[in-house]
N, C-alpha and C positions, 0 to 999 in steps of 0.2 A: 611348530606352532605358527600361524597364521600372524599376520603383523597388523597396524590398526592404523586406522583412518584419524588426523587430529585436524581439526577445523579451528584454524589461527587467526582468532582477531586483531586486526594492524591498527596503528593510530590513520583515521580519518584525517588528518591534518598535524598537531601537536605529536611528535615524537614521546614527549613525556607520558604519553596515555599507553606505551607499550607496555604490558603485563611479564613481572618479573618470570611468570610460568612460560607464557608465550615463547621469552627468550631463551628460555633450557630447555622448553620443546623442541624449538628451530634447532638449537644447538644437536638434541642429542637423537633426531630422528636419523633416517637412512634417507631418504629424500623427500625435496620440498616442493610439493606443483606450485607453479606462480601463476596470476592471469597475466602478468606480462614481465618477464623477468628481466627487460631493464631497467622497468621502475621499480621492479622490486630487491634489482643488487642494492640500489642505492639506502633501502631498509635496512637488510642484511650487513654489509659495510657496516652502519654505524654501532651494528649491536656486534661487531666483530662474530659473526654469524656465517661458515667457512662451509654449510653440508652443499652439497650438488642441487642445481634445480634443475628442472624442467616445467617447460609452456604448458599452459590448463587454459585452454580459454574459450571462448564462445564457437572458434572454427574447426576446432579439434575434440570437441569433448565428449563424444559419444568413442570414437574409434580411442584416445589418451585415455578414458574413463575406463576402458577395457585394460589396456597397458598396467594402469596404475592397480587395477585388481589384481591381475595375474604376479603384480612386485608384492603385493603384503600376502597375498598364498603361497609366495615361497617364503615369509619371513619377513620382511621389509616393512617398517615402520614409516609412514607418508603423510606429512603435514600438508593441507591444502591454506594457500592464503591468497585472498582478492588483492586488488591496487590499493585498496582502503574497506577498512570497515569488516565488519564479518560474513566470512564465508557463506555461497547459498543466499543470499537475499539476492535478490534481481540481480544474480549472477548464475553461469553452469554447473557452481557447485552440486548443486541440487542433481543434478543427474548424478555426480559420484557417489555422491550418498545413494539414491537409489541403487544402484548399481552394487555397490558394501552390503547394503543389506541384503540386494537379493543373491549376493553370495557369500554370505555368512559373516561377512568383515566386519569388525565391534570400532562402531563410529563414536566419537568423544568429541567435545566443543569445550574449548577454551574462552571462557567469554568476555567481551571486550567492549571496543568500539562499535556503535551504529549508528551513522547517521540518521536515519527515518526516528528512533527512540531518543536520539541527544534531539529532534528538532523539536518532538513533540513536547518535550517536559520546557522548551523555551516558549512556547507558542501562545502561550494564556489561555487554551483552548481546550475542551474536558478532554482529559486524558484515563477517564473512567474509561470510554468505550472507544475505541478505534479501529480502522483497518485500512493496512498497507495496500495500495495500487501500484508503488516503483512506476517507471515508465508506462505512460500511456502507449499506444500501440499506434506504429505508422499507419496499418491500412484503416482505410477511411469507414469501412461496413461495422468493424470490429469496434474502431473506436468511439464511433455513435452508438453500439450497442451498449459500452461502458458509461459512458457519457451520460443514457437514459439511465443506466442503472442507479449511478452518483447520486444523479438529480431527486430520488428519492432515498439514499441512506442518511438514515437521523444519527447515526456515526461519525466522529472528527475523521476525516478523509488524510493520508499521507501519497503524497506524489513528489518522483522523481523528473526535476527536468534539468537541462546544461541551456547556458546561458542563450544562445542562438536559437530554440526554439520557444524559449520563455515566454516571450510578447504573444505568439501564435496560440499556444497552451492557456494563459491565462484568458487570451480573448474567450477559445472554445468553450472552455469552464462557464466563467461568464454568462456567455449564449445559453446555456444548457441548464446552468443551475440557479441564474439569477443573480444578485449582486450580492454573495454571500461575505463574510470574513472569512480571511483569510491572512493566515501569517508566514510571508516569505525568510526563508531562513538561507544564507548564504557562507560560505567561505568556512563552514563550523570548526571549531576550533583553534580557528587560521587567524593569522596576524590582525586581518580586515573581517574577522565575520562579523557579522550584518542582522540583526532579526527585526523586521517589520511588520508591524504589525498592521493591517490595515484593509481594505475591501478588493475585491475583484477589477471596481469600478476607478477607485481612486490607483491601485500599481497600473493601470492601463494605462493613464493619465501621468504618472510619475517616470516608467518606460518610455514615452515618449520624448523627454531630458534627459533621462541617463541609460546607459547603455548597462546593459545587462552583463555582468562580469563574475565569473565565476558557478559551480554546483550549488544550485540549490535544493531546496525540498521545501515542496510546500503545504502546508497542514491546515484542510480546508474545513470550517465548521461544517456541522452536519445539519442536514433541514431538524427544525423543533419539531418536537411534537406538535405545540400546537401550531406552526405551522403547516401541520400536517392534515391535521383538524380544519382550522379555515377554511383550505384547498378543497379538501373534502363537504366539508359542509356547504361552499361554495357552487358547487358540483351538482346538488340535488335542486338548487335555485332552477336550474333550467327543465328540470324535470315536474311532471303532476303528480302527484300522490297515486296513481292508479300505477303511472311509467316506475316511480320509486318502489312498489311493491312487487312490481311486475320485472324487474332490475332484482331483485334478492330472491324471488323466489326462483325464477332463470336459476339463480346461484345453487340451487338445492334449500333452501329455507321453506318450511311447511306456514302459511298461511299466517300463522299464529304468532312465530318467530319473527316473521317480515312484516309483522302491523308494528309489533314491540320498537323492533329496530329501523322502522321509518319515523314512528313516534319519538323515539330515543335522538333521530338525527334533526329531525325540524323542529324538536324542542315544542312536540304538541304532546297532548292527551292522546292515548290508547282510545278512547272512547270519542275522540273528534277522530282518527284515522279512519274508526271503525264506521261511523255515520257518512264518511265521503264514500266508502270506499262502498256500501249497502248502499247509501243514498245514489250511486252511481249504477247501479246494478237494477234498480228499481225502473231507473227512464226508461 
């Protein structure tokens, strides 16, 4: 019989958040990939935790991702754990998982720790709808394409930064999405964590006296709706009633649909749209 994939959630910071299952998994698998297994003896150690590891990590995990298949096809049971927090999130777990499934291997989650979910339930900010970005992306084409994206999700935004690109990150947000809220969360779980709550415009301004110490995540509000609306209704200001119909019907709208929905947008009568739009047709 084939052996199984367990994805081990570690304490983000506080030892005490380690899940009494976790530790009889660590215990009673055949081996344990670590992302870096000197930070990760020092886990192991304290829960008296003795199985063999090996390296998983960003520069290995396509050729190790292979290795660690071909150990649970002959049998072997294999825990994956990050430096912190749960396996696969903006980490190469995610390739082993893929990798199990497309060779039959029965993947399990142990679930625990996350930073990006402990930040958002601190944040003040709707936790109804969100979505995860982890690291924004070094190259600069890629990360202005994200950037634009943000700038219109009505979604509470989560992003991962470390403390040295912080000031850089927040300016860019900033630029892109305007002087939004936003709540920097720091050190979680940690002796010194830190949750601030506050705007794009004012951390810029508070960064510039204190120095940015420690992981954070930051959990960006999402544009409102009717922010969204304004923008938009804004939008048709510079246009004529013939450009706004000639604007939707371009779109695929049949005549009829694009008088309703220019009428619907500048807050007129059907019947005044109808009159410019004949009245214009006429000269």
């Amino acid at each position: 019989m084939p052996g199984m994939l367990y994805l081990c959630a570690t304490p983000i910071g506080n030892l005490g958040d380690m899940t009494p299952r976790v530790v009889e998994t660590l215990q009673s698998v055949d081996l344990i990939a670590a992302e870096d297994t000197r930070n990760s003896i020092k886990l192991l150690n304290h829960f008296g935790i003795r199985t063999s590891m090996t390296s998983y990590h960003e520069y290995n995990k396509v050729e190790k991702a292979d290795y660690l298949v071909e150990q649970m096809r002959q049998g072997k049971n294999v825990a994956l754990i990050s430096d912190a927090g749960t396996p696969a999130i903006s980490d190469p777990g995610e390739v082993l998982v893929q990798k199990c499934q497309g060779a039959g291997i029965t993947v399990t989650s142990l679930p625990g720790p996350a930073a990006c979910i402990t930040a958002l339930t601190l944040s003040g900010l709707s936790a109804r709808r969100f979505c995860f970005e982890g690291f924004l992306p070094s190259d600069k084409k890629e990360k202005a394409q994200i950037l634009a994206e943000l700038k219109e999700e009505s979604r509470t935004i989560l992003i991962y930064e470390a403390p040295h690109r912080l000031v850089r990150t927040l300016g860019e947000l900033y630029g892109a999405l305007g002087d939004r809220r936003v709540t920097l969360c720091r050190e979680l779980t940690k002796r010194f964590e830190t949750i601030l709550p506050t705007t794009f415009g004012e951390a810029l301004s508070y960064y510039e006296r204190e120095e940015p110490r420690g992981e954070y995540v930051l959990v960006v509000e999402g544009k409102s709706l009717r922010q969204k609306e304004e923008e938009r209704q804004a939008s048709w200001q510079s246009m004529t009633i013939e450009e706004h119909m000639a604007f939707y019907e371009e779109g695929g709208m049949d005549s009829k649909t694009a008088m309703k929905q220019v009428a619907k947008d500048r807050g007129m009568a059907k019947r005044e749209i109808y009159a410019v739009i004949h009245g214009a047709g006429m000269q």
